[in-house]
C-alpha positions as CSV (number, residue, x, y, z in Angstrom):
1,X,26.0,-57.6,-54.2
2,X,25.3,-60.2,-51.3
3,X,28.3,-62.4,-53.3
4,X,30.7,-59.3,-53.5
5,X,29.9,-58.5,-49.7
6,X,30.7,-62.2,-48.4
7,X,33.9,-61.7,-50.1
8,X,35.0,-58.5,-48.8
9,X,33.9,-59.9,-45.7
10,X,36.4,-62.7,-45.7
11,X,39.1,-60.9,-46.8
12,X,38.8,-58.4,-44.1
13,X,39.0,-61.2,-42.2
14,X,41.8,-63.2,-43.3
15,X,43.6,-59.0,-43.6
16,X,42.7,-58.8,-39.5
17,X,44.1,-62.0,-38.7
18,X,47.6,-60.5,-40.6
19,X,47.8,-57.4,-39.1
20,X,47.2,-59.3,-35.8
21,X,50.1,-61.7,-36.4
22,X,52.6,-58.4,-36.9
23,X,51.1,-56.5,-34.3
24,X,51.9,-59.8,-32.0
25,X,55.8,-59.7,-34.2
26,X,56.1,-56.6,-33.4
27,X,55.6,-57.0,-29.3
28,X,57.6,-59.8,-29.5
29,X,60.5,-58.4,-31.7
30,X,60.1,-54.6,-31.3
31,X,61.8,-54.0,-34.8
32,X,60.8,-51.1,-36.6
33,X,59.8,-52.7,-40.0
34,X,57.4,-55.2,-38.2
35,X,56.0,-51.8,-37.1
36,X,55.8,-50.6,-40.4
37,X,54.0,-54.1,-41.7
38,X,51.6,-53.9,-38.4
39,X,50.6,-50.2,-39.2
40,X,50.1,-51.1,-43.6
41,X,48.0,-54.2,-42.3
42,X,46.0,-51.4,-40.1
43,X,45.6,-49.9,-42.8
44,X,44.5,-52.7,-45.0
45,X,41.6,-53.5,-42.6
46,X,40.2,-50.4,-42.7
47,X,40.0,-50.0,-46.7
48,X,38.4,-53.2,-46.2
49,X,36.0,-51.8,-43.8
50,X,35.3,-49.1,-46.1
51,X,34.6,-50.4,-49.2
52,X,32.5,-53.4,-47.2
53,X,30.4,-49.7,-45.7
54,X,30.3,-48.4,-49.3
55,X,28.3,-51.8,-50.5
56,X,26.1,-51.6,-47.9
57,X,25.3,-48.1,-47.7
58,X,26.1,-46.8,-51.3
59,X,27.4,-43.9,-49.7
60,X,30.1,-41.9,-51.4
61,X,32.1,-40.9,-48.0
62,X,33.0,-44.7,-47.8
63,X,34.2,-44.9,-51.2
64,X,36.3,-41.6,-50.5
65,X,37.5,-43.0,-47.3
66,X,38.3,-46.4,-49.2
67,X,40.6,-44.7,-52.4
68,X,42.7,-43.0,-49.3
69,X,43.3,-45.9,-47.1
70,X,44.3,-48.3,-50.2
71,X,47.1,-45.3,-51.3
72,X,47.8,-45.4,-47.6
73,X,48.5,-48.9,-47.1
74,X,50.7,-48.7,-50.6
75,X,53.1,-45.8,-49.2
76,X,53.2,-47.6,-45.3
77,X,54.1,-51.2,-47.5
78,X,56.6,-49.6,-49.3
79,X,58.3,-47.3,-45.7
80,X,58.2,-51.2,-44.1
81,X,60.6,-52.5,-46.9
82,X,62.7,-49.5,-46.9
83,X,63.0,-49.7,-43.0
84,X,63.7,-53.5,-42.8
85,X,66.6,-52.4,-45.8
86,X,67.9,-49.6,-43.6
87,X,67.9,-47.3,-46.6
88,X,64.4,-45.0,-45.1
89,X,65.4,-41.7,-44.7
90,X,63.0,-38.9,-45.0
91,X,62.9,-36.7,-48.1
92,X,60.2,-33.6,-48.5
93,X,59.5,-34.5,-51.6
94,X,57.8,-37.6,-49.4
95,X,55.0,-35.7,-48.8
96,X,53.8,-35.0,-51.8
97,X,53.4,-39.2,-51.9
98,X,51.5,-39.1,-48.9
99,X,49.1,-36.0,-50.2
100,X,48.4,-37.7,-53.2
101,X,46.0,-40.3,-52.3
102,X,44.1,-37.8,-50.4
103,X,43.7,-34.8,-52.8
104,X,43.3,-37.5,-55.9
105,X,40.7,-39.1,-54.0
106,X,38.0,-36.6,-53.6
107,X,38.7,-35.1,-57.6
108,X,38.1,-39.0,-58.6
109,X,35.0,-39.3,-56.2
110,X,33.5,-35.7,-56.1
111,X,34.8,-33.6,-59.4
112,X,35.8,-36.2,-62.7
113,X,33.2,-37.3,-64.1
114,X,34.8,-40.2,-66.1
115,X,35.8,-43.2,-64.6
116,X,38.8,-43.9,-66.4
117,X,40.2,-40.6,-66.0
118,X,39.6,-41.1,-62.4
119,X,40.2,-44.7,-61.5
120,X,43.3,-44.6,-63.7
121,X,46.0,-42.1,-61.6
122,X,44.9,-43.4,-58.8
123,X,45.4,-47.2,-60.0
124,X,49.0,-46.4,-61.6
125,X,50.0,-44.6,-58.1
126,X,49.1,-47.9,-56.3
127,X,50.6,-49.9,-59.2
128,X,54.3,-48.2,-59.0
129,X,54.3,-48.2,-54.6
130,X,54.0,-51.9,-55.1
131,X,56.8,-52.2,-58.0
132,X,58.9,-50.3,-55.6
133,X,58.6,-51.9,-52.3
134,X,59.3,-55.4,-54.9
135,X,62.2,-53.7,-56.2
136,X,63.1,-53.3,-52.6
137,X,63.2,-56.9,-51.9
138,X,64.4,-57.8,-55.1
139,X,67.8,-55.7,-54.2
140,X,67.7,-57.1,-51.2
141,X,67.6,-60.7,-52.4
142,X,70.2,-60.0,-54.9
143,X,72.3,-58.9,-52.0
144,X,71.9,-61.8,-49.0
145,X,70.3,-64.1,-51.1
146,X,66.9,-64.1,-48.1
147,X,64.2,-66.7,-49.1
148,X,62.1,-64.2,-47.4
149,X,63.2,-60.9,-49.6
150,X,62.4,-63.5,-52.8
151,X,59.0,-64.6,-51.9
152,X,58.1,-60.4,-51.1
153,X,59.4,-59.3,-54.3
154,X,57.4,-62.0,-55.9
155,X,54.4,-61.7,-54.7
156,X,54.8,-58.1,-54.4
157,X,55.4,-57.5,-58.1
158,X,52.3,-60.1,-59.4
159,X,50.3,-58.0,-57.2
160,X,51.5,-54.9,-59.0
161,X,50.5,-56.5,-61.9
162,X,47.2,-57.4,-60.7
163,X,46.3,-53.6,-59.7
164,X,46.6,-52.7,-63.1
165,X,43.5,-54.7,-64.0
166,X,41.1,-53.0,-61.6
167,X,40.2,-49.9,-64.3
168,X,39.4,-52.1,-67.4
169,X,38.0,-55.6,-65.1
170,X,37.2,-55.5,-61.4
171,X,35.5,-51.9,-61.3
172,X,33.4,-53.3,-64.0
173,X,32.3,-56.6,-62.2
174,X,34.4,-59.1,-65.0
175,X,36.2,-60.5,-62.0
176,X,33.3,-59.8,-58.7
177,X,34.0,-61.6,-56.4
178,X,37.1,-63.6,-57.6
179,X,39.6,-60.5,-57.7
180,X,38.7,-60.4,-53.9
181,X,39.8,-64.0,-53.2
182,X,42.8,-63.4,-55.3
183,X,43.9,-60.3,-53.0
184,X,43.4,-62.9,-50.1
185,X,45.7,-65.0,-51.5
186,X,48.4,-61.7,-51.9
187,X,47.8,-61.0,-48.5
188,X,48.6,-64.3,-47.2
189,X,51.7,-64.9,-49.4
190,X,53.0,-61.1,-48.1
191,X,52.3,-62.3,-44.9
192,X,54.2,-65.8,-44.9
193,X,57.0,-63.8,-46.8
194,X,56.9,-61.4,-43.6
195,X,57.5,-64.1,-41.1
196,X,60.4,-65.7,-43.2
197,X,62.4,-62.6,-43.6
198,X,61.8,-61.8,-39.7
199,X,63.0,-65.3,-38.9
200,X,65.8,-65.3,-41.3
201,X,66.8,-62.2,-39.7
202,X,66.7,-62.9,-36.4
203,X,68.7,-66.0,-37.2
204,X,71.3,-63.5,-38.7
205,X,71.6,-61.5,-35.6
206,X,71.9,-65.1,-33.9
207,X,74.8,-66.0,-35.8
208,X,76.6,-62.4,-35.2
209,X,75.8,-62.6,-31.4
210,X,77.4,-65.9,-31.4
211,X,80.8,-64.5,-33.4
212,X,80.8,-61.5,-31.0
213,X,80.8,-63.7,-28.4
214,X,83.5,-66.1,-29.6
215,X,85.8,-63.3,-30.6
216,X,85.1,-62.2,-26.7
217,X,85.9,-65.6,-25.6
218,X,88.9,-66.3,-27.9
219,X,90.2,-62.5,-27.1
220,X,89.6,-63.3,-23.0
221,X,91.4,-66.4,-23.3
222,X,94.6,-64.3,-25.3
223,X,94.1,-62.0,-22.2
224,X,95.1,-65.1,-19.9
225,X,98.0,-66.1,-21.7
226,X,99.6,-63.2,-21.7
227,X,98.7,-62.4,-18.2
228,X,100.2,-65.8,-17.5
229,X,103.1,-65.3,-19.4
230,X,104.2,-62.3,-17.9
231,X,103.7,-63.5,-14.4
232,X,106.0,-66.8,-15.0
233,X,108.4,-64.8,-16.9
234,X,108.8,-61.8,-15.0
235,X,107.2,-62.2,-11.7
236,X,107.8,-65.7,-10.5
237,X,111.4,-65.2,-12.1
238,X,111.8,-62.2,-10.1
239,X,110.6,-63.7,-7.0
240,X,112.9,-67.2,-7.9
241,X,116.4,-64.4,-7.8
242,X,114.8,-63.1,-4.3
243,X,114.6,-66.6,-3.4
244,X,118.3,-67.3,-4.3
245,X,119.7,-64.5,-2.7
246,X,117.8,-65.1,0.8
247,X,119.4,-68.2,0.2
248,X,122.8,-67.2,0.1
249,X,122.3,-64.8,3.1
250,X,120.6,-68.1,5.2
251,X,123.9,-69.7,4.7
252,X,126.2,-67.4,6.5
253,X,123.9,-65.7,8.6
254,X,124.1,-66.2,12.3
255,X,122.0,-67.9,14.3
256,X,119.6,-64.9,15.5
257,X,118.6,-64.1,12.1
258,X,118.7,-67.7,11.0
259,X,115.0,-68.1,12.0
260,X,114.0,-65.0,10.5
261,X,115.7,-66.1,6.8
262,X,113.5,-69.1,7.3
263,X,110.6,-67.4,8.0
264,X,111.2,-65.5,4.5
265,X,112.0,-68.2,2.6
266,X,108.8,-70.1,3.4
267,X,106.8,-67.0,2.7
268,X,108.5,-66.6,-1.1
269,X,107.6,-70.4,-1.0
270,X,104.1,-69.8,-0.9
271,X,104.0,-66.8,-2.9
272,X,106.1,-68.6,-6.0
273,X,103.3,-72.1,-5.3
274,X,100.1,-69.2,-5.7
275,X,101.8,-67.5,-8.7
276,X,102.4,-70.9,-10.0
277,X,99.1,-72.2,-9.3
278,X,97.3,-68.8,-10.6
279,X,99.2,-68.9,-14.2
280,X,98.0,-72.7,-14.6
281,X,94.3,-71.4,-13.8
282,X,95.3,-69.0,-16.3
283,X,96.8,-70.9,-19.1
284,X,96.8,-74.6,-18.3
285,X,100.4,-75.6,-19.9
286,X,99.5,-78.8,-20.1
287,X,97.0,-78.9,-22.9
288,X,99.5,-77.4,-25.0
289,X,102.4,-80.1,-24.3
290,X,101.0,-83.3,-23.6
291,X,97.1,-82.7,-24.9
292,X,93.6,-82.9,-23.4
293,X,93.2,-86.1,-21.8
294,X,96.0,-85.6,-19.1
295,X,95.5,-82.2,-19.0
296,X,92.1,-83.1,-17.4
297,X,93.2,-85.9,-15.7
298,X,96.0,-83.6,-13.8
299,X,93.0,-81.0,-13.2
300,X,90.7,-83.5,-11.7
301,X,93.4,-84.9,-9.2
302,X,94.8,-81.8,-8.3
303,X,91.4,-80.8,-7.5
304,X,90.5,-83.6,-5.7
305,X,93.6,-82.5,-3.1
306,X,92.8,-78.9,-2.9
307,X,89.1,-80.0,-1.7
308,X,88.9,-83.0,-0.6
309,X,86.4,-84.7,-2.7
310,X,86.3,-88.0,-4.2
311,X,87.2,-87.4,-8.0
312,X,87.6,-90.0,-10.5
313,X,88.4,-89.7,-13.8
314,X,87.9,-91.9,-16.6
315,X,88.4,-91.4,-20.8
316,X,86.4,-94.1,-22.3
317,X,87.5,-95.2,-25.8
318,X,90.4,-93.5,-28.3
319,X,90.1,-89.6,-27.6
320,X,91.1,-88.2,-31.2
321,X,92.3,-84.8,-31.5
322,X,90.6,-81.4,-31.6
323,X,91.2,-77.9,-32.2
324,X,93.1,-75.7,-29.3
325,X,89.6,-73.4,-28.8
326,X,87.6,-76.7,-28.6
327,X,90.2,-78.5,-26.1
328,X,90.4,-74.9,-23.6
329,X,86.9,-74.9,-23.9
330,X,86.4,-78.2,-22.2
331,X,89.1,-77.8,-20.1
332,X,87.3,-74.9,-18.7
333,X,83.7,-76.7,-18.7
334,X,85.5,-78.8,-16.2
335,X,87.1,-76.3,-14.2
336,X,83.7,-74.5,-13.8
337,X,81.7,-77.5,-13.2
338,X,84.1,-79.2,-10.5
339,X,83.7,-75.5,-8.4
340,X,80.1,-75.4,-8.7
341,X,80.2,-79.0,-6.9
342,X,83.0,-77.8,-4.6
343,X,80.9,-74.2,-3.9
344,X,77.3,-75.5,-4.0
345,X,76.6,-79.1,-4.3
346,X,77.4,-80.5,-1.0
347,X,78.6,-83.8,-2.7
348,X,81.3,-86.3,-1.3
349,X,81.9,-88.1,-5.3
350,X,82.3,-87.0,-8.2
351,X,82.7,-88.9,-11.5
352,X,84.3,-87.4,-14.5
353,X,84.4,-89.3,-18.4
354,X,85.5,-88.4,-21.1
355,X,84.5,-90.2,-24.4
356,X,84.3,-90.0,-28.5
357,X,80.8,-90.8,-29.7
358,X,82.1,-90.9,-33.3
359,X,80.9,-87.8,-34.7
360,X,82.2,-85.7,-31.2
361,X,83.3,-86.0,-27.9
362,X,81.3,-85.8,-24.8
363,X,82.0,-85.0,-21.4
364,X,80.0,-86.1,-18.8
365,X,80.4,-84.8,-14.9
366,X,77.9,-86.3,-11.9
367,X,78.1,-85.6,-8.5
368,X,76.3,-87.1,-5.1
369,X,75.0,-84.3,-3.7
370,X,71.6,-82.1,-3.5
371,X,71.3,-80.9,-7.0
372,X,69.8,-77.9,-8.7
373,X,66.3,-76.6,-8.8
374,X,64.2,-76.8,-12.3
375,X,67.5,-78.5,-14.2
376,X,69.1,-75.0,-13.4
377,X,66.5,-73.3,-15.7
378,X,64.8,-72.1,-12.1
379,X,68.0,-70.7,-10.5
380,X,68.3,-66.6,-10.1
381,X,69.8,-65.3,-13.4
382,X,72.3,-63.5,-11.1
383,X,73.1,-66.5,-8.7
384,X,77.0,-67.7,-9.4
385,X,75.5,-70.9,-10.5
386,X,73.3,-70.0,-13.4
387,X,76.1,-67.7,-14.5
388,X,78.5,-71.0,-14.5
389,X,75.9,-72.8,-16.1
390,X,75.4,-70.0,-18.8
391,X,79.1,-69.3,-19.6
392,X,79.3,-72.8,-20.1
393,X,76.4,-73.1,-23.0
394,X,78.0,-69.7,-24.3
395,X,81.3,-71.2,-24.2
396,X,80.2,-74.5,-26.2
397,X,77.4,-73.4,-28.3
398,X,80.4,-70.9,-30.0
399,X,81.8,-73.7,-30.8
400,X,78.7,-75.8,-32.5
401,X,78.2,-78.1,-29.1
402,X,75.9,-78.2,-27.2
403,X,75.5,-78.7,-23.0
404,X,72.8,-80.3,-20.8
405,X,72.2,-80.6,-17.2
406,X,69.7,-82.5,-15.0
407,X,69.3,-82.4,-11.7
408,X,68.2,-86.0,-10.6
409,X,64.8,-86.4,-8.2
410,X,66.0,-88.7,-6.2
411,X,68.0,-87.5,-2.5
412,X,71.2,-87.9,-2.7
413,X,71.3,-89.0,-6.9
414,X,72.7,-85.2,-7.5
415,X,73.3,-83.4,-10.4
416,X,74.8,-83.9,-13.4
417,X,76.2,-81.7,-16.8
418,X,77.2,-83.1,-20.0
419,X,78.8,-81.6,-22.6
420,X,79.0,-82.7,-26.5
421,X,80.9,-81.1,-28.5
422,X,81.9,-81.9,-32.7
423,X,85.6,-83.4,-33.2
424,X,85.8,-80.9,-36.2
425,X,85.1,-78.1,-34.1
426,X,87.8,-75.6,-34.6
């Protein structure tokens, strides 16, 4: 009895340290079938509880309380697979499931006289939950091909298997206390099959996330074109005929409205440089006719006028050619770093390289000036910088790079953001 006790004892144990571990999933994740697999765990403890009461005691109230939770903890296993397989929807016919352990319970404890006839509905209920929530998983292996669903349908069905022994071995002491440390054993398989699939599904969600956001990205960037497009097809073409004609009218107007004419000309001036300038911020033109390198090189020095700064530009090595997506993507990397040193870093230099590593390309920009606090993990989420920062890791990481920044400790060392990104990335 001592023997038997120690084991339950343990397994309660090892049972409380699983349902802890979902309960802490389930914080963490807030999915509904972690829920499910905190709540069966629950569950699990307290059957353990029970029948650990029942040994000491002898009382029959445990043992009633014990044949309920273990039908329980079958039927919340089996909702926990059905949830994480989106196929749980409630049937009435449900609660006749749920009934069952209760009602079979006290005619097995209290009313039947046989054992068999008692322990053996109540063992082929538990039996065919289990089968089910494997089948579960098995479907759901056959379907993604999850490590996860494969291990729990498993583990799931060779416990199914093992119920069936309890009428004709365990109730009759054959297995006391090894059947215990084999149910240990099925707890912590469940359980490592639990973390795998909530892994493996949280990586899946990843990888959508990342699609959505480079179909967003690759649809924003469409968005520019044509906006760019139609201003240098229609707009700045319509403002080049008013230019012409105000033109014409400057060469055979008098004198008086001579100055005027100027005055208009310089104004459709500016406006046809802004509309200019705002369809290359656009759509830079250059990346599709000469490529990336002087595409950046033209950004950087036009840049350099339009603030001031001290830019140089250097491209270290034989640049080999990349997708369009990956090429805009640096190009804009660059455009959002060089205004972040322009609106934040107070700098007077700024370096710019561009090199080929082998396997990728990396772009590398460092500036003089005061830096960022905590290597811009401590800056406000909604501060214009960390946004920057963030749409450039968004903008990379679509595309398999990757982006790092470090603000250096020393005064006036600055800040600095580079960017390595694969050559195959499309």
């Amino acid at each position: 009895m001592i023997v038997e006790l120690d084991a339950v004892i343990l397994q309660g144990a090892v049972t409380l340290g699983t349902a802890a571990l979902s309960w802490y999933l389930y914080l963490t994740w807030r999915r509904a079938d972690v829920l499910w697999w905190a709540v069966a765990w629950t569950l699990y403890v307290l059957r353990v509880a029970a029948i650990a009461a029942f040994l000491a005691t002898g009382a029959e109230a445990w043992l009633f309380a014990h044949q309920i939770l273990t039908g329980l903890t079958a039927l919340a296993l089996l909702w926990a697979a059905l949830t994480f397989s989106r196929s749980a929807q409630w049937r009435p016919w449900y609660a006749a499931a749920v009934v069952f352990p209760f009602a079979w319970s006290y005619l097995a404890i209290y009313e039947l006289q046989s054992f068999l006839a008692a322990a053996l509905p109540a063992v082929l209920f538990l039996s065919f939950a289990t089968l089910l929530t494997s089948r579960v998983f098995f479907v759901q292996w056959r379907a993604t091909q999850s490590r996860g669903a494969l291990v729990l349908a498993v583990v799931l069905f060779l416990w199914a298997l093992h119920h069936l022994d309890y009428p004709l071995l365990r109730a009759r002491g054959a297995w006391n206390p090894w059947g215990y440390y084999i149910d240990i054993l099925f707890v912590l398989a469940t359980g490592i099959g639990v973390v795998i699939l909530g892994f493996e599904e949280l990586k899946r969600r990843s990888i959508e996330i990342e699609r959505i956001s480079s179909r967003l990205l690759r649809q924003h960037e469409d968005d520019r074109r044509r906006l760019s497009l139609e201003l240098h097809d229609q707009t700045a073409q319509v403002w080049a005929a008013v230019r012409m004609q105000l033109g014409l009218l400057r060469e055979g107007a008098p004198a008086a409205s001579a100055l005027r004419l100027d005055r208009l000309l310089a104004l459709v001036d500016s406006g046809i440089r802004s509309i200019r300038s705002v369809t290359t911020d656009l759509r830079p033109p250059l990346l599709d006719d000469l490529g990336l390198t002087p595409a950046l090189r033209t950004l950087v020095h036009s840049f350099a006028e339009q603030t001031g700064l001290k830019i140089t530009f250097e491209a270290t090595g034989d640049v080999p050619a990349i997708g369009p997506d990956a090429a805009l993507a640096l190009y804009r990397v660059l455009q959002e770093a060089l205004s972040n040193v322009a609106r934040h870093a107070d700098a007077t230099a700024v370096s710019v390289r561009l090199g080929s590593t082998g396997r990728g390309l990396t772009l590398a920009v460092a500036d003089d000036g005061r830096g960022f606090p905590g290597n811009g993990v401590a800056l406000p989420p909604a501060s214009p910088t960390a946004l920057g920062l963030a749409g450039m890791r968004e903008r990379i990481g679509a595309l398999g790079g990757s982006v790092a920044f470090e603000s250096h400790a020393a005064a006036g060392a600055g800040a600095s953001v580079t960017v390595t990104l694969p050559i195959d990335a499309r």
